[in-house]
C-alpha positions as CSV (number, residue, x, y, z in Angstrom):
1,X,89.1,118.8,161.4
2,X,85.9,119.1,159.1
3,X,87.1,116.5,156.9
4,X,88.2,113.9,160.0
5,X,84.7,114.7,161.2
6,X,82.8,113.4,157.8
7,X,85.2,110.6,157.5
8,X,84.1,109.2,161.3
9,X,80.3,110.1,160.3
10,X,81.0,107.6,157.1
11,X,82.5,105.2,159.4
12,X,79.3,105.3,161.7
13,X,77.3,105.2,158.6
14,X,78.8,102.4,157.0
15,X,78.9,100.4,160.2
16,X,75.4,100.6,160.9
17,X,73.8,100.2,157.5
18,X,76.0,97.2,157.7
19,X,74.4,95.7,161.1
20,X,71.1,96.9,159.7
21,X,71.3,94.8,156.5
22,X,72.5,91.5,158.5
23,X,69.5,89.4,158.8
24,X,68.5,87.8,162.3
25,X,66.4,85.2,163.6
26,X,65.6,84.0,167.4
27,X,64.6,80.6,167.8
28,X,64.6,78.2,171.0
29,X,67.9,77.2,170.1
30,X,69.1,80.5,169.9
31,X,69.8,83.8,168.0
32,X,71.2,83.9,164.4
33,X,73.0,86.0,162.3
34,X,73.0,85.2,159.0
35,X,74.4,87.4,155.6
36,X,72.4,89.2,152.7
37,X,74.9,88.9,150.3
38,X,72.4,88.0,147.7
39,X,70.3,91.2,148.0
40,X,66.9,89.2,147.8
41,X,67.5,86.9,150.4
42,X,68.6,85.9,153.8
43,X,71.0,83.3,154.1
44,X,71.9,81.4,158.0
45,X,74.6,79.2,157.2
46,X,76.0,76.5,158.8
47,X,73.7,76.1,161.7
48,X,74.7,72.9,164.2
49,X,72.2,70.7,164.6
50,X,73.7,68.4,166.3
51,X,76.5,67.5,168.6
52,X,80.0,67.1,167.1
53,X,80.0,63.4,166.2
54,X,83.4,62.7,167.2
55,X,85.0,61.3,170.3
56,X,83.2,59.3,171.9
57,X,80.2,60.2,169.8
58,X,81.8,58.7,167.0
59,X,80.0,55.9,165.6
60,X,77.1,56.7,167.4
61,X,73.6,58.0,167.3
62,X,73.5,61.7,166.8
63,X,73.2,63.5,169.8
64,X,70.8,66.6,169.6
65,X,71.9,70.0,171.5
66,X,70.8,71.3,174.3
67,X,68.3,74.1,173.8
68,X,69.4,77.4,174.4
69,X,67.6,80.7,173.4
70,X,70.4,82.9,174.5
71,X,73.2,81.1,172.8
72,X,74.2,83.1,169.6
73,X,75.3,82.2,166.5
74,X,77.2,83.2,163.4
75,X,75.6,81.7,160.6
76,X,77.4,84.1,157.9
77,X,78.8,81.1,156.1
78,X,78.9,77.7,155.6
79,X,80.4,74.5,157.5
80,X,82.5,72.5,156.2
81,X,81.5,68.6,154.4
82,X,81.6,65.6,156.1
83,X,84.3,63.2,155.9
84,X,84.4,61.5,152.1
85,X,86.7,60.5,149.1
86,X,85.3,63.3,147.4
87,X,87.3,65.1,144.3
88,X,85.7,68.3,145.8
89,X,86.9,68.9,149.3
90,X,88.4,72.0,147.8
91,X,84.4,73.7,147.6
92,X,84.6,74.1,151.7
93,X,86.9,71.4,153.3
94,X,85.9,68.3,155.1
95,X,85.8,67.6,158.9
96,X,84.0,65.4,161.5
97,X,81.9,68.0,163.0
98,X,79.9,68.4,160.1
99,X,76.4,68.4,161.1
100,X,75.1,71.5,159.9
101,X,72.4,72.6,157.8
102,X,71.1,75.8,155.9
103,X,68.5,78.3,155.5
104,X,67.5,80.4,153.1
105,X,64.6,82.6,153.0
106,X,63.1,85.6,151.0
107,X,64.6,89.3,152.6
108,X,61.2,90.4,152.9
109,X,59.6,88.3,155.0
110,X,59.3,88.7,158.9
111,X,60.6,86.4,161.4
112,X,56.3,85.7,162.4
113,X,55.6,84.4,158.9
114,X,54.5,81.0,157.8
115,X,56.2,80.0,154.9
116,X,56.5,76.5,153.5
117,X,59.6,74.7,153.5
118,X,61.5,72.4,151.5
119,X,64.2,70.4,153.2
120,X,66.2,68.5,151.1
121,X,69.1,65.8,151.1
122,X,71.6,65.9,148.5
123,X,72.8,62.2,147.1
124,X,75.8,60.7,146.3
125,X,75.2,57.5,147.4
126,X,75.5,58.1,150.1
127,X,79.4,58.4,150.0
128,X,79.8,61.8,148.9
129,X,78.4,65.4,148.4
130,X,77.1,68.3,150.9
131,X,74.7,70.8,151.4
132,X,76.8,73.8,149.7
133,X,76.8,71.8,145.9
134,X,72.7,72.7,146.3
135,X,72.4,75.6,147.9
136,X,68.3,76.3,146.9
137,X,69.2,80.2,146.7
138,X,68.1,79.9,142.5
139,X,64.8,77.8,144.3
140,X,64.1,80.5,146.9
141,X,64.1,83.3,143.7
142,X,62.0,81.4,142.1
143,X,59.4,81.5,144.6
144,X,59.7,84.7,144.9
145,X,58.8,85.9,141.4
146,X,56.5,83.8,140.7
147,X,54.5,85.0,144.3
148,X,54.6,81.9,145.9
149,X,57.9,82.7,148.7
150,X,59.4,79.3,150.1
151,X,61.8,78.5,152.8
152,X,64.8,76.3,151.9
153,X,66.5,73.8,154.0
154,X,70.1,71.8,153.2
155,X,71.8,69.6,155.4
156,X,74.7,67.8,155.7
157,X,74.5,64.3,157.2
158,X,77.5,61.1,158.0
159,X,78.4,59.4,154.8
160,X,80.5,56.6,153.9
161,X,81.9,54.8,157.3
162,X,81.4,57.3,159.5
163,X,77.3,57.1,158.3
164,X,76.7,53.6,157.1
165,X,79.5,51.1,158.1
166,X,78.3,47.6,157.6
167,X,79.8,46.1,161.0
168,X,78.5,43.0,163.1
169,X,79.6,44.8,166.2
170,X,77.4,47.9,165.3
171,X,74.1,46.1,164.3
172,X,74.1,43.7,167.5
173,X,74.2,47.3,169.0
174,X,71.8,48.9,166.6
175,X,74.2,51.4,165.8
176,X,73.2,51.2,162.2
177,X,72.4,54.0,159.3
178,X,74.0,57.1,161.6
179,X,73.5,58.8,158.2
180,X,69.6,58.4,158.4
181,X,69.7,59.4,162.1
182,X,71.0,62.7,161.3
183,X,68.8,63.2,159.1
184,X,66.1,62.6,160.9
185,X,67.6,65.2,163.7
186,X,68.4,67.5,161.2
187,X,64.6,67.8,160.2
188,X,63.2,67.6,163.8
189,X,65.6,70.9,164.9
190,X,63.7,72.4,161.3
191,X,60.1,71.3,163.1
192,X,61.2,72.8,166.3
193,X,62.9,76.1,165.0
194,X,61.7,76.9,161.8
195,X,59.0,79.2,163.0
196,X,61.3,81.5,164.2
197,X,62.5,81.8,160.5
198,X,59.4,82.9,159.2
199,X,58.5,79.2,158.1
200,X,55.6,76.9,159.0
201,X,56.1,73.6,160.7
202,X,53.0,72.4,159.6
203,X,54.2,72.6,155.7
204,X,57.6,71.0,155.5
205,X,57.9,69.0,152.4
206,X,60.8,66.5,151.9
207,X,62.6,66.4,148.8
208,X,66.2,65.2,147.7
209,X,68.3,63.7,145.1
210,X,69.5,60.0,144.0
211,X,70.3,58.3,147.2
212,X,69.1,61.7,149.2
213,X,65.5,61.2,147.4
């Protein structure tokens, strides 16, 4: 009986240093739980941004979500890439509902800081690549030993056809550089959520790589 006893206590134990370590942040567009499996930071993963871009959103402008402070999310890993002729699909798959993007932040700092930020936009011109081959976490270390504690922001965004097709139809329309577009969303849900990270939307600095820069 005294040993089923400790073994429940351990399960108790276990469970809620578990709950304790997973990071959390509330935002208007709601509550996320992200993982600490790098034991200096916080990671929220694969956040939407946006509305799935297929259907009849396909080949349109992205559509922002609906805010929603009570809407929770597990943001524990990441999403997937979008659609590409890409030799590494194998990294995290590819799918159409692949506006996503990712934070990572210092462990610890508190939800009411004011961090900067650095968003940035991988290249590939603009055919290939996602958010996962940059992940910032070696970026966000950095900062931290050297006293000067960023926040770290990587999207994904439409490439190839799905973010740049070249079509008659679509520019009498102005349904042009969907890619772009996302991008833009991407960093106006970072202006109006970010705060609840622990970052400043007053000092959000751009940054990228080949066609992303």
């Amino acid at each position: 009986m005294q040993l089923l006893s400790l073994r429940a206590l351990l399960i108790i134990y276990t469970a809620t240093s578990d709950a304790l370590k997973t990071p959390k942040a509330e935002s208007p567009s709601g509550t996320f739980y992200g993982n600490s499996s790098i034991s200096t930071l916080d990671q929220f993963l694969g956040i939407p941004y946006a509305e799935p871009p297929i259907g009849n959103l396909r080949f349109s402008d992205p559509k922002p979500l609906p805010s929603n402070s009570s809407h929770v999310y597990n943001a524990s890993s990441y999403g997937p890439g979008c659609p590409q002729l890409s030799i590494y699909e194998e990294y995290n798959g590819l799918s159409e509902d692949c506006l996503t993007l990712n934070i990572i932040r210092p462990t610890a700092i508190k939800n009411h800081s004011s961090l900067p930020v650095l968003f940035f936009i991988h290249g590939g011109a603009n055919l290939n690549g996602q958010s996962i081959f940059y992940n910032g976490t070696a970026l966000v270390q950095h900062s931290i030993s050297i006293d000067e504690p960023i926040i770290y922001v990587g999207i994904n965004y439409r490439l190839g056809g799905f973010g740049f097709l070249n079509n008659p139809t679509f520019l009498a329309a102005g349904v042009t550089n969907l890619g772009l577009k996302d991008q833009y969303l991407a960093l106006k849900w970072v202006h109006d959520n970010i705060k609840g990270f622990g970052g400043d939307p007053g000092k959000v600095i751009i940054f990228g790589e080949s066609s992303g820069a």
